[in-house]
C-alpha positions as CSV (number, residue, x, y, z in Angstrom):
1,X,104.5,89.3,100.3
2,X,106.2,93.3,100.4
3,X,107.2,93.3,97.4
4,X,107.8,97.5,97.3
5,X,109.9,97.2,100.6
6,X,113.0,98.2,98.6
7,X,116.7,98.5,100.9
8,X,118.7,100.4,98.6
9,X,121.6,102.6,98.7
10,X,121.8,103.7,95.4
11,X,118.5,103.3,93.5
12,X,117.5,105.7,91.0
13,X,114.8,108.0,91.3
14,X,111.1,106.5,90.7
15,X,108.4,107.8,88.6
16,X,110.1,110.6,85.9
17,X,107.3,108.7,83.7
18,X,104.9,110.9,81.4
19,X,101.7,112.1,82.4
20,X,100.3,110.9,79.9
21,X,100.0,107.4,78.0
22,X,100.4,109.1,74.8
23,X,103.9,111.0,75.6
24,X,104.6,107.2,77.5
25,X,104.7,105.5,74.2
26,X,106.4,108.6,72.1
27,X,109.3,108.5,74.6
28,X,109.5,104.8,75.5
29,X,108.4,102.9,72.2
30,X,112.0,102.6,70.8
31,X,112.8,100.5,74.4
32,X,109.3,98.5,74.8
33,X,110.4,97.4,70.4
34,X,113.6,96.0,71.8
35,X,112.7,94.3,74.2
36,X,109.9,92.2,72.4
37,X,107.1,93.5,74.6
38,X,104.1,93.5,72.9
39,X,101.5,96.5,72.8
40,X,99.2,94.8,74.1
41,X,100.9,95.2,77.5
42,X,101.8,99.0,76.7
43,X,98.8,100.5,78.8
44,X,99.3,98.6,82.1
45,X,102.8,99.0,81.9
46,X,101.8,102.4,81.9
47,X,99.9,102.9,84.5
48,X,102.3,100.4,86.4
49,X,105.1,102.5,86.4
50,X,103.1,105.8,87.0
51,X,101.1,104.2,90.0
52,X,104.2,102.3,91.0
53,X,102.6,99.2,91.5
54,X,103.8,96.2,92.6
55,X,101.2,94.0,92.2
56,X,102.6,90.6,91.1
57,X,102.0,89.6,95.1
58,X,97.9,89.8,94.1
59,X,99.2,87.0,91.2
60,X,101.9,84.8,92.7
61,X,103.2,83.0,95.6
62,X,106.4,82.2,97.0
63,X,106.6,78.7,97.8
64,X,109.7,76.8,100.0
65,X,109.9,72.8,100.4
66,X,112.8,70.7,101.2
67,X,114.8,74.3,101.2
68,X,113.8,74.8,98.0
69,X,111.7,78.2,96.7
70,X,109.3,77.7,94.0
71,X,106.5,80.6,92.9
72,X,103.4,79.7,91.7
73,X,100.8,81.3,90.3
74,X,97.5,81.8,92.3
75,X,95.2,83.1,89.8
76,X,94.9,82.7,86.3
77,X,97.6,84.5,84.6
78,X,97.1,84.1,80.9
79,X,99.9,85.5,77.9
80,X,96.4,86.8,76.4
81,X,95.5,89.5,79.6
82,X,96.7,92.8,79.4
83,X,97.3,93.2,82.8
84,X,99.6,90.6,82.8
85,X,102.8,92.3,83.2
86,X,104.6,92.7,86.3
87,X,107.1,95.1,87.8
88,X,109.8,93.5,90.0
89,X,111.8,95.9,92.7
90,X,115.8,96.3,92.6
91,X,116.0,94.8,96.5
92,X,119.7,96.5,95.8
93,X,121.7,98.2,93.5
94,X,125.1,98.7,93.3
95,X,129.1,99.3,92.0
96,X,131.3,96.8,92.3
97,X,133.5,99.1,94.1
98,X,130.8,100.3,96.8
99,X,129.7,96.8,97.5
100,X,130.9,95.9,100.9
101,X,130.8,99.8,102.3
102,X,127.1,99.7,101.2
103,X,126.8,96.4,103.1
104,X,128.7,97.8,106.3
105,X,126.7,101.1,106.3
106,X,123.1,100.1,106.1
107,X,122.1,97.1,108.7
108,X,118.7,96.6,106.9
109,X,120.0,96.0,103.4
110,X,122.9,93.6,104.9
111,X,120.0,92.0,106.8
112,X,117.7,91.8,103.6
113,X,121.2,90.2,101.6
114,X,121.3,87.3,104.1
115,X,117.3,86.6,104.5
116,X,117.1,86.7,101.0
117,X,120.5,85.0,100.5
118,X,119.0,82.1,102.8
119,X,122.4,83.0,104.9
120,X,122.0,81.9,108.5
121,X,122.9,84.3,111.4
122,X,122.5,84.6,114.6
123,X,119.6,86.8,116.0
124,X,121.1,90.0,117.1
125,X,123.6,90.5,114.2
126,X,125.5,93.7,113.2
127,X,127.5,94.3,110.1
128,X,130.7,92.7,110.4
129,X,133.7,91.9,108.2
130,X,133.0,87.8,108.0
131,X,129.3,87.9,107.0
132,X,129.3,91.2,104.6
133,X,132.0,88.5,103.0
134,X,129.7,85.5,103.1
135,X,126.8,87.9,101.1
136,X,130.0,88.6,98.7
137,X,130.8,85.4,98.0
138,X,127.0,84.1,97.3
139,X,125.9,87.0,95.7
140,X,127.1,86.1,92.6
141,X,123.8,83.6,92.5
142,X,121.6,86.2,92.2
143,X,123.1,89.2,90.6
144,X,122.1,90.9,87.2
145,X,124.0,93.8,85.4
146,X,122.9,96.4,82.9
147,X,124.6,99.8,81.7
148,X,124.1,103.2,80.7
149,X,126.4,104.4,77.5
150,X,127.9,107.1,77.8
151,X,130.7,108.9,75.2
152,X,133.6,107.1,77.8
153,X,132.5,104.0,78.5
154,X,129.9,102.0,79.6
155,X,129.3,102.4,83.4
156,X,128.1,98.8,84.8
157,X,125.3,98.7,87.5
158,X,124.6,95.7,89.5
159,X,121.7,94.7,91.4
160,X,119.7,92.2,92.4
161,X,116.2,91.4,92.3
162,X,113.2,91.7,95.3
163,X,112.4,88.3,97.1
164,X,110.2,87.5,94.4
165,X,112.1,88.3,91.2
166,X,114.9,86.4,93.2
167,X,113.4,83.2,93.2
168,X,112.9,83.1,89.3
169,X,115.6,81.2,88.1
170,X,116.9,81.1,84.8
171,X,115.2,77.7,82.5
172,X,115.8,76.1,79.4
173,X,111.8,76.4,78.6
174,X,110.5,79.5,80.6
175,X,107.1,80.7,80.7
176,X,108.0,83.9,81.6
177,X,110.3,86.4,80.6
178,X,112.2,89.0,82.8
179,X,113.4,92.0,81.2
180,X,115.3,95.5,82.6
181,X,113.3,98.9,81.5
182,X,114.8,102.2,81.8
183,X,117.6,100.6,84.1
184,X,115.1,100.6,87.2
185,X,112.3,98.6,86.6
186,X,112.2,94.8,86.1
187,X,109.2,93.5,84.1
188,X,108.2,90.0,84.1
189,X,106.0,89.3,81.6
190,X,104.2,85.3,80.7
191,X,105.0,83.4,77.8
192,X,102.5,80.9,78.5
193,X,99.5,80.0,80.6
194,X,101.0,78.2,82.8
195,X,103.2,80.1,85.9
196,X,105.4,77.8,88.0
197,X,109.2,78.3,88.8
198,X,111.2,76.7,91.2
199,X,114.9,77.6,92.7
């Protein structure tokens, strides 16, 4: 699984993390509070975001039967370890506004929309009007928002998740949780010993 094989017009600049883990938690601890992520994940988030690594595909597997996508865990990923914090990739990140130009301009990240969309097409497609409005009209499954304030208003970002963080879907008793840090990253984080989500 490439999970860091990120198609994205828009996506902000990696790594202006701290050098060090100190300066990490001094700049970052108001955040990691909010979200409820406990310090016993602070380290490897740390070192996560600095190395940029995407490592949940050492920990899970993507899974499809009857059409259906599932990901399982394939080693023991306990709420107790550490290291068990993930970072999910932005597979795409957008404006409303910029949507469909985005989708015409760049033939990988319209073919990434419908792979990931489970869109059929045929083999030697470009960018054209009548799929760009079949990713438009499902998209809607698998996108997530979140904002930055400023003294105006609140500018809404869209984006939706890699191939993996796309097959987590929302449960009335997850074991993991997914939250948005610094507007860029996705961390998944477990809840309880047990990993196994299905679509």
């Amino acid at each position: 699984m490439a999970e860091n094989n990120s198609t994205n017009a828009n996506k902000p600049s990696v790594n202006e993390g701290p050098l060090t883990f100190e300066s990490f938690v001094e700049s970052h601890k108001p955040q990691l509070l909010s979200l409820g992520i406990p310090n016993l994940y602070w380290n490897s988030l740390f070192e996560k975001l600095n190395e940029e690594r995407y490592d949940a595909g050492s920990n899970f597997v993507m899974n499809q039967v009857e059409g259906e996508w599932e990901v399982l865990s394939i080693k023991d990923v306990k709420k107790s370890n550490p290291d068990c914090i993930f970072l999910i990739d932005h597979a795409w990140t957008f404006e409303i506004p910029f949507a469909r130009m985005q989708l015409m301009q760049h033939k990988n990240l319209f073919l990434r929309m419908l792979d990931l969309m489970g869109i059929t097409y045929e083999e030697q497609v470009e960018p054209n009007t009548i799929m760009v409005d079949k990713i438009l009209e499902v998209m809607w499954q698998y996108n997530q928002t979140y904002s930055f304030s400023h003294e105006i208003e609140d500018e809404p970002f869209w984006y939706i998740m890699d191939e993996f963080g796309s097959r987590i879907q929302h449960s009335s008793e997850p074991n993991v949780n997914i939250d948005v840090y610094k507007g860029q990253y996705i961390l998944l984080r477990i809840r309880l010993y047990i990993v196994c989500y299905g679509r």
